[in-house]
N, C-alpha and C positions, 0 to 999 in steps of 0.2 A: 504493500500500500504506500509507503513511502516513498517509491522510484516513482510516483507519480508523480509527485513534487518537483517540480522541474530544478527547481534552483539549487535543492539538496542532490538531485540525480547530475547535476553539472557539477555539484561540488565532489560528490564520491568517486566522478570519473576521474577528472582533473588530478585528484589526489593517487589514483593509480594508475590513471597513464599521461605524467604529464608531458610529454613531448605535447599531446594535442592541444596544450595550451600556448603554444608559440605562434598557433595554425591560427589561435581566438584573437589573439593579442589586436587591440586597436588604438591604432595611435590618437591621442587626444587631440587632435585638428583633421580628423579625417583618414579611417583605416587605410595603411600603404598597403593592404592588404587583399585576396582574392575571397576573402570573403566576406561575413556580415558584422556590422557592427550592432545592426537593430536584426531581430529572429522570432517572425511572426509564424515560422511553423513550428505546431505542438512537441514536434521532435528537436533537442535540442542539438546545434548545429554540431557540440562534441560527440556528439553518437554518431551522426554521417560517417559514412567509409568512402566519400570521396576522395579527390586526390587535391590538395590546396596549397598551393605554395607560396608563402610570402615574399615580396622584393625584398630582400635583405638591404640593398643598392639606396633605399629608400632612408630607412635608418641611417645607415651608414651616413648617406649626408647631411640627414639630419641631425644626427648627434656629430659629427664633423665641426658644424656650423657655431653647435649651442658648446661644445669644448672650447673653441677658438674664444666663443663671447663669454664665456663664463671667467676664462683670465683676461680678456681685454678690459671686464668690468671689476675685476679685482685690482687692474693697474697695470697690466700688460707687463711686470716688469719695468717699467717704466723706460721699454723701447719708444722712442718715438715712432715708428711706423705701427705703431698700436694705438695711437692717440689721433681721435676726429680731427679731421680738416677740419679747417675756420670759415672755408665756404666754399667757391667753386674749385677743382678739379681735387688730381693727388690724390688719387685712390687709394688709401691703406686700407689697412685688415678690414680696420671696424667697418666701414663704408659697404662691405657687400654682404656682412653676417645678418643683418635683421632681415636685407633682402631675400638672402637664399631660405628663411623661413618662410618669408612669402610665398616663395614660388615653388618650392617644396607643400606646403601646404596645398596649393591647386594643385599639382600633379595628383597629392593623394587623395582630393575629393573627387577625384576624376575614377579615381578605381574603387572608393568605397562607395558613392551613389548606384553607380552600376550592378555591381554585388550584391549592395541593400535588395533594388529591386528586382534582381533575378532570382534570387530567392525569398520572394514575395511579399516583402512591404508596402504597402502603400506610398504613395506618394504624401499623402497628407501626415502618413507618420513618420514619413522619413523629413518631413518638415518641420513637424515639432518638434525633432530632436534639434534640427539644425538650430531653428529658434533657440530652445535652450542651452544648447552649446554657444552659442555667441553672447546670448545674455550669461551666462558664468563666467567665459574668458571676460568682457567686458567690467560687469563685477570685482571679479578678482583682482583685476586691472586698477581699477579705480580704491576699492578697500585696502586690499592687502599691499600690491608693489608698488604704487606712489608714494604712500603716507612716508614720512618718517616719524615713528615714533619715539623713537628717541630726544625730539623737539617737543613731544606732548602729546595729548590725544587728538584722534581726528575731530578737523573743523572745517565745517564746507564754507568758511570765510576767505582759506586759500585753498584750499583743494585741487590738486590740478588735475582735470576730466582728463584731455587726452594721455597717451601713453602707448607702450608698445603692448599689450596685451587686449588694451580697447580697438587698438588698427587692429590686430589679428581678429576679432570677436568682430568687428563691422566687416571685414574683408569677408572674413568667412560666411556670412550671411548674405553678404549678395552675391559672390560666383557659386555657392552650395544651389541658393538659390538660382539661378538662373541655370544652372547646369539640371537639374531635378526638373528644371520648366520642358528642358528640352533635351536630355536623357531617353535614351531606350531600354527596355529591361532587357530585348531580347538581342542588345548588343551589334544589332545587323549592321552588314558593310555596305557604301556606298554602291549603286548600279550604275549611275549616272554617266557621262561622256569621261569622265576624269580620273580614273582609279586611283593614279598616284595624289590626291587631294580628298584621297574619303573617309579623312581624319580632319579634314576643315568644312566642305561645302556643305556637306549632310545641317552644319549648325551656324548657318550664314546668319539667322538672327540674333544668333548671340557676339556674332564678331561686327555686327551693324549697332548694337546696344551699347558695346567695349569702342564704339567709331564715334558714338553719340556722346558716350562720357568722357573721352578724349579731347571733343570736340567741347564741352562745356568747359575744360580744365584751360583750354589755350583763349577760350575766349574772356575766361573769369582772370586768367594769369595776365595776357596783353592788354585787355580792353577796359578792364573794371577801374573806375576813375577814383585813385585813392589819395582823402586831403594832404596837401603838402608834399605828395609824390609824383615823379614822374609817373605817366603812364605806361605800365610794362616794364616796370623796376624790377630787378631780380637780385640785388645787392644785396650788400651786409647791412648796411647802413652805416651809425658812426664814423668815422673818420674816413672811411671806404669812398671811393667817387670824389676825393679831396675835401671831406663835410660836406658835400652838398645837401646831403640827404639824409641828417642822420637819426631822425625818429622813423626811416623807413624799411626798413629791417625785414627783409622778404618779403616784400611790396605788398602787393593783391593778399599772400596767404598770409602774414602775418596781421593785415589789417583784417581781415576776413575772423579767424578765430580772435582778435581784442573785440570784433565787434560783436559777435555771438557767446563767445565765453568767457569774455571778460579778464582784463589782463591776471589781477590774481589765481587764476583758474589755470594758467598757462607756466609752461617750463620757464623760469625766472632767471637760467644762468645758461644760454647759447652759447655754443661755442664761437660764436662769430664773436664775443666780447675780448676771447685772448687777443684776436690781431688787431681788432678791427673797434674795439672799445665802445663796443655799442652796447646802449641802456635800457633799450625796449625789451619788454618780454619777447618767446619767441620758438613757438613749440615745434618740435623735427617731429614729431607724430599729430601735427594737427589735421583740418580740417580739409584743404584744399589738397594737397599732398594724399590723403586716403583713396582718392581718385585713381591717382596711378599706383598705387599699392592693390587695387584691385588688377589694374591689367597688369602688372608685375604676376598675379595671384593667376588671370586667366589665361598670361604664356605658361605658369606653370601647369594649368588645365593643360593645356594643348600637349606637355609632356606624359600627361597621362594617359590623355587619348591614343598617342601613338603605341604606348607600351600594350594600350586594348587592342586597337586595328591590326598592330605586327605579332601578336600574338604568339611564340614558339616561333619568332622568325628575328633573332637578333642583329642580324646584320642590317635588316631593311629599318629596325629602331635606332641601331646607333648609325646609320645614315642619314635618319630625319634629324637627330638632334645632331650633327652635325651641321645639315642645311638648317635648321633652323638659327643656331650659331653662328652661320655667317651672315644671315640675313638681318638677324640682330646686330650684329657689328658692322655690315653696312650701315646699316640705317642708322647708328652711332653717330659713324662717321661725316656723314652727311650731316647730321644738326649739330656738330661739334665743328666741324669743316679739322679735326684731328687737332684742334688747340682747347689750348684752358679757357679764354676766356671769348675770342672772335668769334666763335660760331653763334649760330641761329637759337639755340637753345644748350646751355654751358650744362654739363654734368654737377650735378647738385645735391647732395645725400639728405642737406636739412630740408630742401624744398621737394624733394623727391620728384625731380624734372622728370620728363618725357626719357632724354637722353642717359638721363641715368637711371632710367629702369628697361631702356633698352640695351643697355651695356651691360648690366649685371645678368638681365638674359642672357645676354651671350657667353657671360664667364659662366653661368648656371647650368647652359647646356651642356656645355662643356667639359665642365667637373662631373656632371651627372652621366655624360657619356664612358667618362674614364670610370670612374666607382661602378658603374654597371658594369662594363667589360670584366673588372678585376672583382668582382665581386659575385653579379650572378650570371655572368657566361663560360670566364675560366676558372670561377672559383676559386683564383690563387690566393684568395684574401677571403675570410671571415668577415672584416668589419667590423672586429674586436679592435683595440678598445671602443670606438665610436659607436660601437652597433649598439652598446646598452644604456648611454645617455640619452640615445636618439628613440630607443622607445620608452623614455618616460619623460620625455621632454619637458612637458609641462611641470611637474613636480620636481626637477631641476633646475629650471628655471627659477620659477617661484624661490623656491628651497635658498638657490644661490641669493638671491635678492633679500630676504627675510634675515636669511642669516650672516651677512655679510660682514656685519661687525662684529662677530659673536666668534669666542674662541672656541674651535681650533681653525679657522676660518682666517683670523685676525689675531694678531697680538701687539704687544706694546715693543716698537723698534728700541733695540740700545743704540742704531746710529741712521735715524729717517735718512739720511745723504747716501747711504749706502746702495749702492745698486744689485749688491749681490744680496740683500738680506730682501729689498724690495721684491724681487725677483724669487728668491726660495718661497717668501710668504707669499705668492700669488700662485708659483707651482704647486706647492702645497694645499692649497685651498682647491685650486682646480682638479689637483688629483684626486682628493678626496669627495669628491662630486661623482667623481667617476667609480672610485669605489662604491661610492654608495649606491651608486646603480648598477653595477655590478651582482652586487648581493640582494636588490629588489632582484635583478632575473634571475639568479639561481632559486629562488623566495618564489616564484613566479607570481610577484607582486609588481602590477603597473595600476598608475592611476590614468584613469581615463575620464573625459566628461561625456 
């Protein structure tokens, strides 16, 4: 009578055969995985004797990503090639780590939607989950990894809304969404004049919707008439432009979020103030900017599609995401004209330009191409250590932030000027992230929402 209990009968399995639980595993922004995260048939999916096998390739970059930013936010060592540009070009580390969560995150809703509904969710419930997952990452966003409590208890007098886990939590709800509008359960391939395109044209309304909110970010970026600014300022502002400008501080998007969320509400210490000595608030996860984090999020769909349409055909997958790699770095090139600062639209990490979420496409594919070959075509690589930060991402994440002053994380320097002590305490802390999730997956414990 009690194996009817489904939730008891998934836990007795689990406990003695847990291999099947790596097969369950779902990642917290979207299973990398071939199968479900939501399970509307009465038979639980650990009972199946089908055959399901997880992109390792997936993880792997994703715990890649949240390694690299877990010591860049410790202090990187105090390299400077770990420490944010002050504003247009000079790509270092940090500049493509929140990116590649982006665009990892689309690839993986691209293969957990699909999976939901072919094993028979609704659509309407594969909706409420998404709702709910955006509304917790957003939450958590906002409660837990902004505050500092260390300064007091929370006060929605400065409070600051945006942040990186509210982008993730609105990103994710509109390409879940709109991917679930126009998803197939039964997966079918293009018939059309076009074969080689039957991983784009099948979803031309959704690359017509991703043209239309393109098209509102260039018009809100160049055109939106902001007091005391040029029109189509994209500066630092402060002393930047020879003072000309200096309450204008990412033109259009920084005036955009003072005016809807009000400066206290907003990141209060830009990094444009190192070089550039500017005083205005000025949030790199704001409002205007979430625009292109979304098509950041739907190139990474488009990487997922291919991994569905090439299915058991790795060669014709890492050819797409090479073409798609240089088509992104064409089109770089072209609104950069290859300079820092003359081109048409500058590479911009706190504005989250066009061009710089066209480039980190390109470095995206690109990584993602190599990790897949060395990971799940020749297998010469596990994706250890990476593989096990990257499937509990979230609770890492978090984890890292929460705990970040707290020892054995942190301690008290005998010489701050040191660079070898800065640097141990930051590998330290990062290693021990890793450990720790190391011993969730032996545990086969992940948190998911």
């Amino acid at each position: 009578l009690i194996f009817r209990i489904d939730p008891v009968r998934n836990w007795v399995y689990k406990k003695l055969n847990p291999r099947a639980t790596d097969r369950m595993i779902n990642s917290e922004l979207g299973s990398p995985n071939t199968t479900d995260s939501i399970n509307c048939d009465p038979t639980p999916q650990s009972w199946s004797t089908g055959s399901r096998q997880r992109l390792r390739s997936l993880d792997t970059f994703r715990g890649l990503s949240l390694v690299i930013m877990v010591f860049v936010n410790y202090g990187g060592g105090k390299y400077w090639f770990f420490k944010h540009e002050s504003w247009n070009g000079k790509l270092h580390f940090p500049s493509s780590l929140f990116s590649r969560f982006v665009f990892i995150m689309g690839t993986s809703i691209a293969l957990a939607l699909g999976s939901m509904l072919r094993w028979g969710s609704s659509k309407w419930k594969v909706l409420r989950k998404i709702l709910w997952r955006s509304f917790v990452l957003i939450l958590l966003g906002i409660i837990v990894v902004n505050p500092n409590y260390c300064l007091g208890p929370l006060s929605w007098d400065n409070l600051r809304i945006p942040g990186v886990l509210q982008r993730l939590g609105f990103t994710y709800l509109v390409v879940a969404a709109l991917e679930l509008l126009f998803t197939r359960a039964d997966g079918g391939t293009w018939e059309g004049q076009f074969p080689a395109l039957q991983d784009i044209l099948p979803y031309w309304p959704q690359w017509i919707f991703i043209l239309v909110l393109e098209t509102i970010w260039l018009c809100l970026t160049f055109l939106l008439p902001v007091p005391d600014c040029p029109r189509g300022y994209l500066g630092p502002g402060g002393i930047g432009d020879f003072g000309k400008y200096p309450n204008c501080t990412g033109g259009a998007a920084g005036y955009i979020d003072r005016l809807l969320l009000g400066e206290k509400h907003m990141y209060q210490h830009p990094s444009s103030g190192v070089i550039y000595q500017s005083t205005m608030p000025y949030d790199p996860e704001g409002i205007l900017g979430t625009i292109n984090s979304i098509v950041m999020a739907f190139l990474g769909l488009q990487a997922g599609k291919i991994t569905l349409f090439y299915k058991d055909r790795p060669k014709q997958i890492m050819s797409r995401f090479i073409i798609w790699g240089i088509v992104m770095g064409i089109i770089s090139a072209i609104l950069t004209k290859c300079s820092k600062e003359e081109g048409f639209i500058p590479i911009n990490k706190n504005l989250w330009s066009i061009s710089y979420v066209t480039t980190m496409s390109c470095f995206a594919f690109i990584l993602l191409l190599l990790i897949y070959y060395l990971v799940d075509v020749k297998k010469w690589w596990s994706g250890a250590p990476f593989l096990y930060p990257g499937m509990n991402s979230i609770l890492v994440y978090i984890g890292h932030q929460v705990f970040a002053n707290y020892f054995p994380f942190k301690w008290k320097m005998q010489d701050s000027q040191s660079h070898a002590e800065h640097l141990t305490q930051n590998l330290t802390a990062t290693t021990l992230w890793v450990v720790i999730s190391y011993i969730l997956y032996r545990r086969r414990i992940f948190w998911k929402i």
